[in-house]
C-alpha positions as CSV (number, residue, x, y, z in Angstrom):
1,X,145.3,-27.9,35.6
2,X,147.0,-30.4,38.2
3,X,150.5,-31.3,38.8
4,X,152.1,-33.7,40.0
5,X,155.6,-34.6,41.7
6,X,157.1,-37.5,41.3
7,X,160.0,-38.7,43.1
8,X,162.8,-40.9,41.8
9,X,162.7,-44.2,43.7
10,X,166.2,-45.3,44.8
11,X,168.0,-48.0,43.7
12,X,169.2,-51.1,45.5
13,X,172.6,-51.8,46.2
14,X,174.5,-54.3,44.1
15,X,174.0,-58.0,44.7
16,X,170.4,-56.9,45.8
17,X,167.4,-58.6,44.3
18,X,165.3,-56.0,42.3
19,X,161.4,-56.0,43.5
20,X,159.0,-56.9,41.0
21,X,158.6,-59.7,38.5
22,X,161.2,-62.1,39.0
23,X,162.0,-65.8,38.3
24,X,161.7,-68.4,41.1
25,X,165.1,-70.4,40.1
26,X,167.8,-69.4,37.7
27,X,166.8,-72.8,36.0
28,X,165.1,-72.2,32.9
29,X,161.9,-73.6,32.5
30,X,161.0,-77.2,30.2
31,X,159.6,-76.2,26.8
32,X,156.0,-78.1,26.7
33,X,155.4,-78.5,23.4
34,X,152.1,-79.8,23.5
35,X,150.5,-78.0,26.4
36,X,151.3,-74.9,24.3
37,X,149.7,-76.3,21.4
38,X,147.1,-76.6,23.3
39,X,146.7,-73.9,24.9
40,X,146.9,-71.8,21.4
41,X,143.9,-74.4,20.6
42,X,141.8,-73.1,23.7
43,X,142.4,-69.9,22.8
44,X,141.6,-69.9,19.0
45,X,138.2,-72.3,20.1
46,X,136.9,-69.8,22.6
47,X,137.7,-66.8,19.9
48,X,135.8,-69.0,17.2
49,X,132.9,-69.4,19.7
50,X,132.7,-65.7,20.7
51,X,132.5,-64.8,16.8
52,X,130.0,-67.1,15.6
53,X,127.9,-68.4,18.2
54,X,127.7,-64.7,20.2
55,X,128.4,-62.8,17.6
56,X,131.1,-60.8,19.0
57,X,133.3,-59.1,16.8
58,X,135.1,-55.6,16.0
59,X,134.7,-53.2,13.0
């Protein structure tokens, strides 16, 4: 058996930015209705293609 120790990382001071995944600007974003449309098209196509033409799919 192995063990490990893990130490608590500290936190930052308030008014800090927290590391990690953050947003560029406090703007939010523009909805794009259409380049999500088709984007969910691209997706769907390409899962289409790998079912039928490959033959990829799970039991």
């Amino acid at each position: 058996m192995t063990t490990a120790t893990l130490t608590p990382v500290p936190r930052q001071s308030v008014g800090a930015t927290a590391a990690g995944a953050t947003a560029v600007s406090a703007e939010p974003r523009p909805s794009r209705p259409v380049g999500n449309a088709l984007r969910a098209v691209k997706v769907f196509a390409s899962a289409v293609v790998s079912v039928v033409i490959l033959g990829e799919y799970s039991n």
